[in-house]
N, C-alpha and C positions, 0 to 999 in steps of 0.2 A: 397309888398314883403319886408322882413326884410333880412338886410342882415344875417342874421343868416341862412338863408336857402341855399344861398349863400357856405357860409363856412363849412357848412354840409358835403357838396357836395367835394368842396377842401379839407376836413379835411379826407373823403374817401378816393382821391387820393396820392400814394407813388412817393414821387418827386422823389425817387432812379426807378422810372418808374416799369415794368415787364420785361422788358427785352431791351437791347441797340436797337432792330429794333422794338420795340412796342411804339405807344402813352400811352404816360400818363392818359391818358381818355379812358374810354369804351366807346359807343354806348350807354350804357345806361347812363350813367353820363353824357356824352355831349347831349342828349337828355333831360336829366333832366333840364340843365343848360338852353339850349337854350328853355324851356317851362317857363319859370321865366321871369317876367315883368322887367325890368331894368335893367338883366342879366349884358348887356355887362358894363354897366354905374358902376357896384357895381364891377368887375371886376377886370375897368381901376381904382378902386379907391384903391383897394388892392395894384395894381404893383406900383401905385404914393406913395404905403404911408409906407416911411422907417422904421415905426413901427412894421409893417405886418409882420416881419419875413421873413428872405431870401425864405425859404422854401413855404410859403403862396404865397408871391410875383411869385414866379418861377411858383408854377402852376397856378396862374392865370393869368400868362401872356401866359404859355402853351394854357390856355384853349381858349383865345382870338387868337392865332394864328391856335388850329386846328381847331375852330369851324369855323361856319359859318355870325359873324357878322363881320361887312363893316365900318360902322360909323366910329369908331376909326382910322382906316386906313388913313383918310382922314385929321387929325390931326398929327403935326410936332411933336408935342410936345409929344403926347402920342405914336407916333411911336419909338420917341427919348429914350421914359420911357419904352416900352416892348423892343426892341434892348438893352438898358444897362441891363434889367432883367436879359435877357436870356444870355448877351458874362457874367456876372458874373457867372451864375449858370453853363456857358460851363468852366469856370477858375476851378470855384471852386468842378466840379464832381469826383467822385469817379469811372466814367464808360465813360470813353470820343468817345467808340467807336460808341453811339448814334451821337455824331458831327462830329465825320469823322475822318480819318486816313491820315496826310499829304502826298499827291502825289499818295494815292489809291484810294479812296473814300468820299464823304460827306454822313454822315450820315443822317437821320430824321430829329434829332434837328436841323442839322447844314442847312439844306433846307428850314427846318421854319424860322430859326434865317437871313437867308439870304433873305426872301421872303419879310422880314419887308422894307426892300431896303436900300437905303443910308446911312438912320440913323443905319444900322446893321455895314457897313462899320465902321462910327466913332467909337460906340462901341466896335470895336475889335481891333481899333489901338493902345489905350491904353498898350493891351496885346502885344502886338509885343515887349516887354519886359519883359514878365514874364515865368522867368526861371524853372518854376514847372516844375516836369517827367508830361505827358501823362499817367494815367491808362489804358491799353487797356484791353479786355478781349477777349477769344478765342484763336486758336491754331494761323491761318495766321499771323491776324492782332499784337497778341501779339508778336509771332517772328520777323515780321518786325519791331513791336515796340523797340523788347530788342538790335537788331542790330542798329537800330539808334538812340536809347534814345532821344524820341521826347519830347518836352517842349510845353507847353501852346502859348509859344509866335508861336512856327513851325506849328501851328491847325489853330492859329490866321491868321496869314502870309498866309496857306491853304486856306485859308476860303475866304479872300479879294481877292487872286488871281484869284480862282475859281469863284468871285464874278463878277471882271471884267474881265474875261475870260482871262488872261495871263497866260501861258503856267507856270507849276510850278513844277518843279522836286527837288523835297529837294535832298542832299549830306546826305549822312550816317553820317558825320562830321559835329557834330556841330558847329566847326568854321566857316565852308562854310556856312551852314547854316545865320550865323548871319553874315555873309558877304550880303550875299541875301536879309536880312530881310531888313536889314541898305539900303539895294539899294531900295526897296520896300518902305520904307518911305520916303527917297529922294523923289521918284516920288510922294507919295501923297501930301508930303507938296509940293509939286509945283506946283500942279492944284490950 
């Protein structure tokens, strides 16, 4: 198999997704994918390789998290390289209500991006810094958006809490907010 069949396939796929609660992959494209000989192997070598294009990268680490191979999983190091893919691609979206809405809900990505395990944690610690708006889209989620102007870091902060099940109720105040986050890190740099 050349990787060019490979890229075919992710080249079909729109990393801006179909919709915030749809995969990125059809049934029939992640069926394509996983009929390909070295599939997961040509993949993982996409998401390692900062050449690839954020874009390239994102869905194929998409693709290795909704399919169905395992191998990878089992690796530190490649767990480490799909978790950074995907907290960049949750930083840097233009639709963040696919990863979830702080203190409402976790969206798809943000389940996948969590399933990776630990290594999703460090990946999104970084961001507990990063003061970008949140895009939401939709009537609820965007109004609860515009009343609290959530940041990249409050999704982050979401995400870990939700990760290790602490109870996380953001303040509509961003200062509280970044009170919380600040205490939030305290406690991981001290495990």
């Amino acid at each position: 198999m050349s990787e060019s069949e490979v890229m075919a396939i992710l080249r079909h796929v729109d990393p801006a997704g179909p919709g915030p609660d749809a995969p990125l992959f059809s049934g029939d494209d992640m069926s394509k994918l996983a009929e390909l000989p070295s599939s997961e192997a040509q993949l993982l070598r996409l998401v390692r390789d900062p050449n690839s294009g954020q874009g390239v990268r994102f869905v194929a680490a998409e693709a290795l998290v909704e399919g169905n191979w395992t191998a990878w999983r089992n690796d530190a190091a490649n767990l480490r390289a799909v978790a950074e893919v995907l907290a960049n691609a949750m930083a840097n979206d233009r639709i963040h209500n696919r990863w979830g809405l702080p203190g409402s809900f976790v969206g798809p990505f943000g389940k996948r991006l969590l399933a990776v395990g630990t290594e999703a944690e460090a990946a999104l610690v970084p961001l507990l810094s990063d003061a970008r708006p949140l895009h939401i889209v939709g009537s609820e989620a965007a109004t609860l958006n515009s009343q609290a102007n959530f940041r990249v870091s409050d999704l982050a902060a979401w995400l870990i809490a939700t990760s290790r099940k602490i109870p996380w109720q953001p303040s509509q105040v961003p200062g509280e907010r970044d009170a919380a986050i600040a205490a939030l890190r305290r406690r991981i740099a001290e495990e």
